[in-house]
N, C-alpha and C positions, 0 to 999 in steps of 0.2 A: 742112513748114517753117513755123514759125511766128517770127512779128517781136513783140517785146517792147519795147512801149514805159515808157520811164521818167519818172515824176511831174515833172512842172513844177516848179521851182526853189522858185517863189512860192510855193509850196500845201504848206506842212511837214502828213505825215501822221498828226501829235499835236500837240497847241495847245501842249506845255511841252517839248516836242522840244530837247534839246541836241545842238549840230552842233560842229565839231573840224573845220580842214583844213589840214595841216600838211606841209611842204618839209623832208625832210632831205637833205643833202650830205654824201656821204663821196667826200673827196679830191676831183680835180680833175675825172673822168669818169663819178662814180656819183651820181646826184641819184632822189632817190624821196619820190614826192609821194600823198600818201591823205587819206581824210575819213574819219569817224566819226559818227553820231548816235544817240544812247539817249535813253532816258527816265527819269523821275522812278523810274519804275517798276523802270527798267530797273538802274538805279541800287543802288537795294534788291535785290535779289536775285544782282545779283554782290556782294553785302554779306554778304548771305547765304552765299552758294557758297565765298566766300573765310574765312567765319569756322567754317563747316562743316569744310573742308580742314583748319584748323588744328588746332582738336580732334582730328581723328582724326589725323593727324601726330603730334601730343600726346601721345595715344594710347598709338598703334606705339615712338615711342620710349621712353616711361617701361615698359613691355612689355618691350621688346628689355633693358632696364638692369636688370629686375629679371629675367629668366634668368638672364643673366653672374653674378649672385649667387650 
């Protein structure tokens, strides 16, 4: 068994650390609550990832439109 502990509040694990903690409510009974932190770094490369998808999306359909021809 092993106990995992988690970083002190105070002490962000990268100096440019973005943090997110955010409440959403749906209806009267459902509330859900989360946080988020990336980087700078972290940043760029879902920039990346997201512009990569596109192209190949891109891709596949001008693909798919030019068989049906």
């Amino acid at each position: 068994m092993s106990v995992q502990e988690e970083p002190s509040p105070a002490v962000s694990a990268h100096p440019e650390e973005i943090k997110s903690v955010f409440d959403l409510r749906l209806g009267k009974h459902v509330v859900l609550q989360g946080s988020a932190r990336i980087t700078p770094a972290g940043v760029i490369s879902a920039g990346i990832a997201v512009a990569v998808m596109t192209l190949a999306l891109g891709y596949l359909a001008s693909s798919g439109r030019r068989r049906r021809q």
